[in-house]
C-alpha positions in Angstrom: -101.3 94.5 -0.6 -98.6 95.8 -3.2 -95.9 95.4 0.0 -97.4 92.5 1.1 -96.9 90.7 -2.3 -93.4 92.1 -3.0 -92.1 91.0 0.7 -93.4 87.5 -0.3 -92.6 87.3 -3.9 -89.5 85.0 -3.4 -91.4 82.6 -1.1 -91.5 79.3 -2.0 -95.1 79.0 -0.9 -96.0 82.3 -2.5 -94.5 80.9 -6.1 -96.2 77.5 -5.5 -99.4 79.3 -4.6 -99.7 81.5 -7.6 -98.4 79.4 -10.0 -101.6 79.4 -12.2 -102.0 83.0 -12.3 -98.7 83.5 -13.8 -99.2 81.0 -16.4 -102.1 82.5 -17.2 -100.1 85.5 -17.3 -97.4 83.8 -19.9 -100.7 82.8 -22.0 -102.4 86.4 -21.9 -101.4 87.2 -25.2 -103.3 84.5 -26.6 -106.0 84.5 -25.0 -106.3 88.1 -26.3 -106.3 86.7 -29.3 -108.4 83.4 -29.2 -111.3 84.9 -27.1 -113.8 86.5 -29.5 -112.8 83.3 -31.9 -114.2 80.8 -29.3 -116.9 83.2 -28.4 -118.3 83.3 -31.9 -117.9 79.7 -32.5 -120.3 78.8 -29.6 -122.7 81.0 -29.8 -124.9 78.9 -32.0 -124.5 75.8 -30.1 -125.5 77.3 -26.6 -128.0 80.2 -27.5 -127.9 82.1 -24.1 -127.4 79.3 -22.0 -124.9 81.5 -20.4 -123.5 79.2 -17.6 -122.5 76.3 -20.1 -121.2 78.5 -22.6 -118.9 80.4 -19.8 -117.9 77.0 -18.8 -117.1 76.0 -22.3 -115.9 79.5 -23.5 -113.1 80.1 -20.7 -112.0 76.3 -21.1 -111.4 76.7 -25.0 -109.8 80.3 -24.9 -107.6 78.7 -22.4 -106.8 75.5 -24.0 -105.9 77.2 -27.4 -103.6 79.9 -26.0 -101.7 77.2 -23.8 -101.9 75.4 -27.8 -100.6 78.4 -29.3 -97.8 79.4 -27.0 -96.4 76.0 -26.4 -96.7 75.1 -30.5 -95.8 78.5 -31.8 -95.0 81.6 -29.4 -92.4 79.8 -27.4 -90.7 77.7 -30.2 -90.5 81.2 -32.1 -89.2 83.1 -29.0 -86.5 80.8 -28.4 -85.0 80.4 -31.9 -84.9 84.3 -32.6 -83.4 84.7 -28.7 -80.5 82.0 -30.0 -79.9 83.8 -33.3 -79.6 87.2 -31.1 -77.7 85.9 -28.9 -75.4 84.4 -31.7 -75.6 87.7 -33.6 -74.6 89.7 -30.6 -71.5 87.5 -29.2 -70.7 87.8 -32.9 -70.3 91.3 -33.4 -68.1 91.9 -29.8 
């Protein structure tokens, strides 16, 4: 499967195709960190209704990392890439 992927990788229809997965991938970190935050939240409002609350847990975990990377992660990512990049044409 590892060969099978990497012959592919620079397909078009491979990229297209996963896509999600390595958006999901870009997002990881917060997810990581927005999981047990959503989990706690809703565990009074679905008290072991465990199909709703997966539903509504991996919706919110995902919504607030995508929130998170696009509002904070990225925007903080690019300005200290710029000022490195700055510093480092700087100092040659």
């Amino acid at each position: 499967m590892i060969v099978i992927a990497a012959c592919g990788f620079h397909s078009p229809r491979f990229l297209k195709w996963t896509a999600p997965l390595r958006y999901l991938g870009v997002i990881s970190y917060g997810i990581y960190l927005w999981h047990s935050v959503v989990i706690i939240s809703l565990q009074p409002v679905f008290n072991g209704r465990i199909r709703h609350s997966l539903f509504w847990t991996l919706g919110l975990t995902i919504l607030r990392a995508a929130g998170s990377w696009h509002l904070l992660e990225k925007p903080f990512l690019e300005r200290f890439r710029k000022r490195y990049r700055r510093d480092r044409v700087q100092a040659v």
